[in-house]
Phi, psi and omega in degrees: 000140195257124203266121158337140162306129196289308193267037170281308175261033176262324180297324177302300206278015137261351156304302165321296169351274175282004164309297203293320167316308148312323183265359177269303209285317182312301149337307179284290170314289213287325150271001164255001159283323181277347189258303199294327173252352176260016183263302168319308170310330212264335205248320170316302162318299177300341175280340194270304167305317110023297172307291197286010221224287167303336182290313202302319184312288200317332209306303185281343149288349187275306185335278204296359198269018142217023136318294165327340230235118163289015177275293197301311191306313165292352158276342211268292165352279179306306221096053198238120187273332185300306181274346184300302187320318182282297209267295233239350183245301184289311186260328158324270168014258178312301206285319156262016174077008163297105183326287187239122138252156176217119132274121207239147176266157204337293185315344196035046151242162229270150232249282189207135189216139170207188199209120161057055195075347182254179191268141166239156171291185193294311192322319195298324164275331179302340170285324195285343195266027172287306190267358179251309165324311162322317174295305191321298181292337177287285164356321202270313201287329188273325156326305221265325191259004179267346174217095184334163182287139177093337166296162126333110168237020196286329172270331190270015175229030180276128206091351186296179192152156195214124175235119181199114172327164172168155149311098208255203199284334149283027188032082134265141174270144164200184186250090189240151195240118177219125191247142171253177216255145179195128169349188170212013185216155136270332175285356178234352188222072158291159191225113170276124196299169185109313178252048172265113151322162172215094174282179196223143150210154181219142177258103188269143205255101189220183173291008152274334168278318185300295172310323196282330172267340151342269164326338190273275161314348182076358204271126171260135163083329178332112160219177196237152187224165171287327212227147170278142196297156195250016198271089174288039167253344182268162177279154177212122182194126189311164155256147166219128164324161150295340178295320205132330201266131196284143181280301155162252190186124215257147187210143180224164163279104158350125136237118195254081160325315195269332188272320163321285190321311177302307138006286168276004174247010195305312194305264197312303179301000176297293180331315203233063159240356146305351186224065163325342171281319213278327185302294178327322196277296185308296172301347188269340191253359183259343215250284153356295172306312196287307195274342156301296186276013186252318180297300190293303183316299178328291217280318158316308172288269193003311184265341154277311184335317191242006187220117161343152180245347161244016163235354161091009186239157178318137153259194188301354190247344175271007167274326207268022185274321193284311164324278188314317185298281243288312178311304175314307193281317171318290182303337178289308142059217185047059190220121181320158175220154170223155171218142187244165167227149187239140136229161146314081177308116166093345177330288205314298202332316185268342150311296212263319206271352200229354149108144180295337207281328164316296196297330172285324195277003151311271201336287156357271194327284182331299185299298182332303196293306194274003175277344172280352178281330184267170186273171195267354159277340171280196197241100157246158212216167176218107183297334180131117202119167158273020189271145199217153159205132172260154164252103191250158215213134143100038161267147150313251199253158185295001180289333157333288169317312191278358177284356190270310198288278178354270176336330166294309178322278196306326155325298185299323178277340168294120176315135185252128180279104172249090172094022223107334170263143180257109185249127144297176144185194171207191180227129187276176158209123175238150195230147193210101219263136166225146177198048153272096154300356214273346205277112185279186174295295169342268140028266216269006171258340169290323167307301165308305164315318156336300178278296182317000192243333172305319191279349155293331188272326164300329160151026165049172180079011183208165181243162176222161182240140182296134194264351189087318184276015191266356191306304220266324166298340178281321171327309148322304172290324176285328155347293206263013156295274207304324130000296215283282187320283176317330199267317196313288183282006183240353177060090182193119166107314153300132169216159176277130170240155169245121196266114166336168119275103151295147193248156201287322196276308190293297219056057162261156182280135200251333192165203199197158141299090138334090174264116193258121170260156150281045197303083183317160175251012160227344162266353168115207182279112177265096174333181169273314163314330170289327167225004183283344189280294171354276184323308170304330184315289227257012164090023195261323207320320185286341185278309190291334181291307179301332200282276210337321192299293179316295208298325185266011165275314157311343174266322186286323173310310167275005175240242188212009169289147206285301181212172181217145161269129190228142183247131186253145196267167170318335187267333166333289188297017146271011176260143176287335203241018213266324161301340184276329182264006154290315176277009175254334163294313195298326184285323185296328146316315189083042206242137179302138188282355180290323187276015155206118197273122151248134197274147191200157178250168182293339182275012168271330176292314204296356169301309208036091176213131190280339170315309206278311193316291196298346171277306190288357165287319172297297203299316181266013189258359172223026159118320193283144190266171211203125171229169186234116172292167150067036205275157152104351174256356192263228179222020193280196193186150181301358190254318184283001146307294205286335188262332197277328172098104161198136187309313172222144167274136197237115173303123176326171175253326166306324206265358155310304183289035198224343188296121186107343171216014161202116167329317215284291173314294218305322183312288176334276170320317167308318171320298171334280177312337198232002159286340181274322190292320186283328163282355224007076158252157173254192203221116138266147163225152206266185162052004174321096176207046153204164171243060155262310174303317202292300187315281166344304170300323209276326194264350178297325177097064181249139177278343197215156184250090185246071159209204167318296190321309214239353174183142144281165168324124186225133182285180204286333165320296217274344176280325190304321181310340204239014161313310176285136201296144173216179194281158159318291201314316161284139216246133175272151126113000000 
C-alpha cells in the first residue's frame, strides 16, 4: 500500500480538519438557532397571553362604568327601555365592542339582550342561558352570603363578579362577566339584597380579539380556532377554562430570527465557501450582531411597555407604577408629594387647522419642555391625548408644587416651531398637594382632575390647587354636559323661538333670529347663556350649532318668512369642513342659501386666521349673508371688515338702551350707521323697547329694528302670523 505524500496528507488532515470544524460550527449554529427561536416563541406566548389577559381585565371595567351608577339601578326598576338600551345593553355593545350583553332582573328573567349592538329577542338568550346561568346563581350565592337577604347590599358587594371562559350556546368560545347593577352612592340610593339586576357580557374570543392582540404585540397571522391548527409550521397555545378544559386555540406565524437570519445569509456563505475561516468569522460574527439586535429589540419593547412611543415619557402603567410607589415612600417617610394634571388649552384648534403630523409633533415639544422642569425622581407620563400628568415627589411645602405648577405655564406659553409654523397656545394645571398617609393613588387622580377642570371653567392658561369643596360642582356640571349630550341625540327638549326682524320705515317683516330655548327636565327652561359655554367647553357646539341650524332652515323652507338668522360661535370656524356642512345642510334641506344670514362676533375676526378668511369667502360666494352680532363691544377695525367681508352690521342693545340720554352713544351709533352706509352694509339694532329708540334709529337712518318694542321671541306658530306686513306702532307677544 502506498504511504500518502506529506502534503497529500496535510491537505487530508486539514480537511479533515475542517470537515470537523464544520460539523462543530454547524452543530453550534443549528442550537443557537434553535434556543434563539424557541426563545422568541416562548416571549410570543407570553405576550399572547398578556393580551387576552388585558382584554378580560377591561371587560368588567367597561361593565361597571355604567353598572356602577345610582341612574341605572333606578332605570332597571322603572322599567325604562330606552335608557337601559342608551346606558346600559345597546350602547355597552357598540360602544365597547362587547359581542353579547343580557340583562336580567332579580328574579333572572331576561331584562334586555343585544348582539353586536342591536336589540334581540328572548330567543337570543335561551341559547346562551345553559351556560351563563350557572355563574348567574354562583354570583347570586355570593351576594347572599356577602350581604343577608332583606339587607343593604350596596357596599358590601361592590366588585362583586364573575368571570370565566366557556363555550357558549352556539358552540362559540367567549369571555363572559357577570356583575350585578349597584348605586355608585349608597348614600343615596339603597338595595336590598335579593333585588339586584345582573348585566352579563360576553367578549367573543374571534378575529377581532386576535387583531387586537396582533396589533398590541406583533404576532403575525394570529388567529383563534376550536382545533389545533394542522399547519406545524404555525405556533400554538390552548385557551383553557378555569376548570382545565381546553376551548381552543389561538395559533400564529412565528417569528424565528435566527432561522430569518440564516436564511438571509445562505447566499453568501454558499459563495464563500472556498474561504471556509472568513465564512466562520462572518457567521460568528453576524450570529453575535443577531443576539446585539435580539438584546436591543428586547430591551425597546421593555421601554414601550413602559413609554409613550411618541414623546418617550411614562405612560398610564408606569404612572400609576410610580404614583403608588412614590405614595409608598410617602408614608415610609413621611414627606409630602404632589401631583399635577395637565392639559392643552387649544390643542384640537392646532390638530384640525395644521394637520395631526403637527399636532403630534406639539406633543413631543410639550413632553420635552416639561421634562426639563423636573427632577430626575419625579415622573412625567402623558395619560393619552394632550393630557400630561407629574409625580413630584421629594417636597417641602406646597409651595414647591405650585412653583412647578408656575413654571408649566410659563413653559406652555413660549411659541412652538412645528415645521416651520409658529404656534401659540397655553396650558391648564390642576395640582393636588398631600402629605395625608391616609390617601391612595385613586384619591389623588381624582382630586387632580377635580382642580383641572376647575382651572379650565375658570378661564384656562392657570393651575388651581384642589380645595376640597369642587367635587360637587364639578359633578353638576359634568351632570348636566351628560344632560346636554342627551337632549342633542335623542332631540327631546330643545326647541327654537324666533325674534322678528323689522324694516325701519314700513314695519314690514324683513326675517327673524333663531333662538334655542332648553327645556330642562328639573330645571325648568333654560336661556342659551346656560349651556351654549357648556357646549363649546366640552365639544358638543358643533353637533348643537347644526341641529339649530337643521331646524330653523326646515321652518324658513315651509313657511313664507323671507329669511332666518343663526348665530354661530367662534368655535365652529375650527372645523375644517364647517362651510361644506352648512351647505350640505341647506341642500339637504332644500332651502336657498340667500334666506339665510349667519351671525358671527368680533372675536372671531380679531383671530386674523386665512382658515376663517377662506370660510366666510365660501359661505358668501354661495349666497348666504354674514353679520357681525354685537358691534361696538368688541375690537375690530375697518381694515378687519374690509378683508374678511361682511353683509351686516347688528348694533349692540347697550348701546340702544342709552340712546337719547348720552350724547356720547348717540355719536356712536351715528358712526356706526354711516360707517355701514359706506361700506354698503346693512345696520340692525338690537334691543329696541321704547319708541323714543325706534323714533331716534330710524331718523339716524338704521334700516332694519330688532327688540321688545316690536316682538318678543315668538314661536314658530305665532311668527307664521306676522308674514303680512304690519305696522312699527303695533307690539307683537
Amino acid at each position: 500500500m502506498t504511504s500518502l505524500s506529506f502534503p497529500n496528507r496535510l491537505i487530508l488532515l486539514v480537511f479533515g480538519l475542517l470537515i470537523v470544524l464544520l460539523s462543530l460550527v454547524g452543530g453550534v449554529g443549528w442550537w443557537a438557532v434553535t434556543r434563539i427561536d424557541e426563545g422568541a416563541q416562548e416571549r410570543q406566548a407570553r405576550a399572547l397571553v398578556r393580551g387576552l389577559a388585558e382584554i378580560e381585565a377591561r371587560i368588567p371595567i367597561e361593565q361597571d362604568s355604567s353598572a356602577v351608577w345610582n341612574d341605572a339601578v333606578l332605570n332597571l326598576t322603572s322599567g325604562n327601555q330606552e335608557w337601559i338600551a342608551d346606558n346600559l345593553v345597546d350602547w355597552m355593545s357598540s360602544y365597547f365592542g362587547h359581542n353579547r350583553v343580557y340583562v336580567l332582573d332579580p328574579a333572572d328573567n331576561l331584562v334586555r339582550a343585544a348582539h353586536e349592538g342591536l336589540v334581540q329577542p328572548a330567543q337570543a338568550y335561551e341559547r346562551d342561558k345553559p351556560v351563563v346561568q350557572p355563574l348567574v346563581d354562583e354570583l347570586r350565592r355570593q351576594i347572599a352570603s356577602l350581604a343577608p337577604l332583606g339587607t343593604d347590599s350596596t357596599d358590601a358587594i361592590a366588585g362583586s363578579g364573575i368571570l370565566e371562559r366557556m363555550v357558549l350556546g352556539d358552540g362559540a368560545v367567549g369571555i363572559v362577566s357577570v356583575r350585578p347593577v349597584v348605586p355608585d352612592d349608597s348614600a343615596e340610593l339603597s338595595q336590598l339584597s335579593g333585588s339586584e339586576y345582573i348585566h352579563v357580557s360576553v367578549r367573543l374570543i374571534d378575529q377581532t380579539v386576535s387583531a387586537a392582540i396582533s396589533e398590541n404585540y406583533n404576532l403575525a397571522g394570529l388567529r383563534f380556532d376550536t382545533d389545533l391548527a394542522a399547519d406545524p409550521a404555525k405556533a400554538s397555545l390552548p385557551v383553557l377554562s378555569s376548570g382545565g378544559q381546553v376551548l381552543g386555540y389561538f395559533s400564529w406565524d412565528p417569528f424565528r430570527p435566527a432561522t430569518q437570519l440564516v436564511s438571509d445569509t445562505a447566499p453568501t456563505i454558499a459563495l464563500s465557501a472556498v474561504s471556509v475561516f472568513l465564512v466562520v468569522i462572518a457567521l460568528l460574527r453576524r450570529l453575535s450582531l443577531t443576539a446585539a439586535r435580539l438584546r436591543v429589540s428586547q430591551a425597546e419593547a421593555h421601554f414601550l411597555a413602559f413609554h409613550d412611543p411618541l414623546t418617550r415619557v411614562a405612560n398610564r402603567a408606569l404612572f400609576e407604577e410610580r404614583l403608588q410607589r412614590a405614595i409608598v415612600n410617602s408614608r415610609r417617610l413621611q414627606s409630602p408629594l404632589a401631583l399635577h394634571a395637565i392639559d392643552l388649552d387649544r390643542f384640537k384648534a392646532v390638530n384640525d387647522g395644521l394637520g395631526h403630523p403637527a399636532g403630534d409633533e406639539l406633543l413631543r415639544q410639550v413632553a420635552g419642555r416639561v421634562e426639563k422642569l423636573v427632577s430626575e425622581v419625579d415622573t412625567v407620563a402623558r395619560l393619552g391625548g394632550d393630557e400630561f400628568s407629574i409625580v413630584q415627589v421629594d417636597i417641602r411645602s406646597v409651595e414647591d408644587a405650585l412653583r412647578l405648577g408656575r413654571a408649566i405655564l410659563s413653559a406652555l406659553e413660549r411659541p412652538f416651531d412645528l415645521n416651520g409654523q409658529e404656534v401659540s397656545i397655553s396650558g391648564s394645571v390642576g395640582i393636588v398637594y398631600s402629605s395625608d398617609a391616609k390617601q391612595d393613588a385613586v384619591d389623588l387622580v381624582r382630586q387632580a382632575d377635580v382642580a383641572l377642570y376647575e382651572a379650565k371653567t375658570s378661564g384656562r392658561a392657570r393651575y388651581e390647587v384642589y380645595a376640597g369643596e369642587l367635587d360637587q360642582a364639578v359633578q353638576q356640571r359634568r351632570a348636566l354636559e351628560h344632560e346636554l349630550r342627551h337632549a342633542l341625540n335623542a332631540s327631546e327638549g330643545l326647541e327654537l323661538v324666533y325674534q322678528p326682524i323689522f324694516e325701519a320705515r314700513s314695519g314690514a317683516l324683513l326675517g327673524c333670529e333663531a333662538l334655542v330655548r332648553w327645556n330642562h327636565p328639573t330645571k325648568g327652561r333654560m336661556p342659551p347663556d346656560a349651556f351654549i359655554s357648556l357646549a363649546e367647553e366640552r365639544g358638543l357646539i358643533n353637533q348643537l350649532g347644526l341641529w339649530v341650524l337643521r331646524r330653523a332652515a326646515e321652518y324658513v323652507r315651509a313657511s313664507e318668512v323671507p329669511w332666518v338668522a343663526v348665530n354661530v360661535s367662534p368655535v365652529q370656524f375650527q372645523n375644517q369642513d364647517f362651510a361644506a356642512s352648512v351647505l350640505n345642510v341647506l341642500d339637504e334641506v332644500g332651502l336657498s342659501p340667500r334666506r339665510l344670514e349667519l351671525e358671527i362676533t368680533e372675536g372671531l375676526l380679531l383671530q386674523n386666521s386665512e382658515h376663517v378668511q377662506q370660510t366666510l369667502r365660501h359661505l358668501r360666494a354661495s349666497g348666504i349673508r354674514v353679520a357681525l352680532d354685537d358691534f361696538g363691544t368688541g375690537y375690530s377695525s375697518i381694515s378687519y371688515l374690509r378683508t374678511y367681508g361682511v353683509d351686516k352690521l347688528k348694533i349692540d342693545k347697550s348701546f340702544v338702551s342709552q340712546l337719547g340720554r348720552d350724547d356720547e352713544i348717540d355719536g356712536i351709533v351715528k358712526s356706526i350707521i354711516d360707517l355701514a352706509r359706506a361700506m354698503r352694509m346693512k345696520v340692525t339694532a338690537e334691543g329696541v323697547e321704547t319708541q323714543e329708540q325706534r323714533v331716534m334709529l330710524e331718523n339716524l337712518g338704521c334700516g332694519e329694528l330688532q327688540g321688545y318694542l316690536l316682538s318678543r321671541p315668538l314661536t314658530p306658530e305665532r311668527l307664521i302670523g306676522l308674514c303680512i306686513p304690519q305696522a312699527l306702532g303695533k307690539k307683537v307677544g
